[in-house]
C-alpha positions in Angstrom: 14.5 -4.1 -12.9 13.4 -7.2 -11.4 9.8 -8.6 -10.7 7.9 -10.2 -7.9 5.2 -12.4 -9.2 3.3 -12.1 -5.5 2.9 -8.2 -5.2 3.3 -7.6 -9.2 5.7 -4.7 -8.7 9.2 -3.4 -9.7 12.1 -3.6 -7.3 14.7 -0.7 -7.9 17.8 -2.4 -6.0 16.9 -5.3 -7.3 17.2 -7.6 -4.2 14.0 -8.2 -2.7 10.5 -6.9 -3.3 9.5 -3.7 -1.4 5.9 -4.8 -0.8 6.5 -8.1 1.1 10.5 -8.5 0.8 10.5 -11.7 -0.8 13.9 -12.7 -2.9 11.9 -14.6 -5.4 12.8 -11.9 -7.9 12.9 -12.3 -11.8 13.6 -10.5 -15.0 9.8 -8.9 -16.4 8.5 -9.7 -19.2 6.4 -7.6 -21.5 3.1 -8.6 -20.7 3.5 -8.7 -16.6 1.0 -6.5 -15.0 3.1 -3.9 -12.7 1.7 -2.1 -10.4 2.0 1.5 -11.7 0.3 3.8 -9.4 -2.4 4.0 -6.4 -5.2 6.8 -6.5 -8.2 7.8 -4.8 -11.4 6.3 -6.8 -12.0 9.9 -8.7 -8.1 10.2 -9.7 -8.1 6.8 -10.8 -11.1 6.9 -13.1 -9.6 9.6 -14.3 -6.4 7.9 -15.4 -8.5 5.3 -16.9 -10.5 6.6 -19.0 -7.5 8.3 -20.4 -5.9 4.8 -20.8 -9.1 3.4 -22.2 -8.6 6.8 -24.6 -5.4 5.4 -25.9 -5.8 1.9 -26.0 -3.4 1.1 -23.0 -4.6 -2.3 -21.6 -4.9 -1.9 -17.6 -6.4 -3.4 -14.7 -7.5 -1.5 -11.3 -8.5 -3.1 -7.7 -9.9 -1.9 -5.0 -8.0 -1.6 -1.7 -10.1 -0.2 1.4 -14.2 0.1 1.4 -14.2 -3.7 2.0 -17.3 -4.9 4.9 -20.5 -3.6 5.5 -19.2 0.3 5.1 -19.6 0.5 1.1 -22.9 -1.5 1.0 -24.4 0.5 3.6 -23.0 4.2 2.6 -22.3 3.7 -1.1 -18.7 4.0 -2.5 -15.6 4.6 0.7 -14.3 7.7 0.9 -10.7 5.6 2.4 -10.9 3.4 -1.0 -7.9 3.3 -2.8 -7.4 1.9 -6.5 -4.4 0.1 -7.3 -4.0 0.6 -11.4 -2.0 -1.9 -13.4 -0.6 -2.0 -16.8 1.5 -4.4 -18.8 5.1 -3.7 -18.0 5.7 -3.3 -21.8 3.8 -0.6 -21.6 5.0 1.4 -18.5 6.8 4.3 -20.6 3.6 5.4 -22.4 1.0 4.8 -19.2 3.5 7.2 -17.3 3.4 10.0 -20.7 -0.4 10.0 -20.4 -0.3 10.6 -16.8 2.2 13.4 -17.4 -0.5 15.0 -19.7 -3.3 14.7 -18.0 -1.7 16.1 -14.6 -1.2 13.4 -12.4 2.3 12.8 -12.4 4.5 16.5 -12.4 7.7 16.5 -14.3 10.9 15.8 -13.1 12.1 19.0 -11.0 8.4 19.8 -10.4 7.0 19.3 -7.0 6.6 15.8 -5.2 8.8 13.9 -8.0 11.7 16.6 -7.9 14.8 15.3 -6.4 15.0 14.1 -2.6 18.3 16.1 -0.7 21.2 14.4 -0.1 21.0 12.3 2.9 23.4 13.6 5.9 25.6 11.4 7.1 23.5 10.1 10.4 20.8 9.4 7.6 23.4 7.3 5.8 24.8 5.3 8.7 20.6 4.2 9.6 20.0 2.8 6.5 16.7 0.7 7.1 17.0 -3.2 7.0 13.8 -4.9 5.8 12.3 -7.5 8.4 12.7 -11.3 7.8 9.5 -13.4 7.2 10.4 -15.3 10.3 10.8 -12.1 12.2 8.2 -10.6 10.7 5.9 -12.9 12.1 7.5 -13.3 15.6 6.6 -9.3 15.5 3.1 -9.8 14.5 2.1 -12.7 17.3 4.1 -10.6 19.5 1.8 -7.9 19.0 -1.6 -10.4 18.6 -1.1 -10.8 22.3 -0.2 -7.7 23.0 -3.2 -6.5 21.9 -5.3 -9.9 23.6 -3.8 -9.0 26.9 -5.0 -4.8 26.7 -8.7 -6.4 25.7 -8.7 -8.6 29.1 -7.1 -5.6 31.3 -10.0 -3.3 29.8 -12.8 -6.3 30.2 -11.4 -6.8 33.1 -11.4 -2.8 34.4 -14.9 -2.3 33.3 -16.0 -5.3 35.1 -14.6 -4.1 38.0 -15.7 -0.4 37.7 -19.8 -2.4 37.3 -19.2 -4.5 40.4 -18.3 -1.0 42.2 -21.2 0.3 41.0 -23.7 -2.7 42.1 -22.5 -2.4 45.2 -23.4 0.8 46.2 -27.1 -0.4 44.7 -27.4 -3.1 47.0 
């Protein structure tokens, strides 16, 4: 499997990163932290304490519960923690989550097996977006969004001019 350096995750095909689709792939080497798995803030102090338990050197960060909403109400319900381990150590970081519950064995549940994909599944095979297209999407979508904030400013000024003059 190859590595980005950006996201610090895997890539199965082995093309281009599936976080942000980059081709700046490269063999990993032992001590590369890899994303391993995302849990809710209980579920992911679970899973460390159990690597802390078995010596397995890890790192977790925060995703979510950023602003004012975790100073002002304590710890975000949305928060998710992204837990990384050294990619030399994947195999035995995925065993201790097999025993403590968190992952389900192979034929169990969410992990077993996915169908085979019929054939109209086959021919739409999902092509990742470009960078450049990526970000003619998201500019595209800026204004988008900057033109439904004027029409809105713009109703609700309307609808207090109605208003006032009826007042007057």
């Amino acid at each position: 499997m190859l590595y980005c350096e950006r996201c610090q995750v895997l890539s199965r095909d082995e093309t281009i990163c599936p976080q942000c689709g980059s081709r700046k792939l490269r063999s990993a080497s032992a001590g590369d932290p890899v994303l391993l798995f995302t849990a809710g803030t209980e579920e992911a102090q679970r899973i460390t304490a159990a690597f802390d338990g078995e010596g397995i050197p890890h790192m977790e960060r925060t995703e979510g519960g950023e602003g004012l909403t975790p100073i002002i109400l304590g710890q975000s319900r949305c928060a998710q923690v992204r837990i990384f381990v050294p990619y030399g150590k994947i195999d035995q970081a995925k065993d201790i989550m097999l025993g403590i519950g968190v992952l389900k064995e192979a034929g169990e549940g969410e992990n077993s097996p996915e169908p085979e994909p019929t054939d109209a599944q086959k021919q739409t095979k999902e092509v990742p977006m470009s960078p450049g297209r990526r970000a003619a999407v998201r500019i595209f979508s800026a204004l988008l969004f900057l033109i439904l904030v004027i029409a809105v400013v713009s109703a609700a000024d309307m609808i207090v001019n109605l208003f006032k003059s009826f007042f007057h």
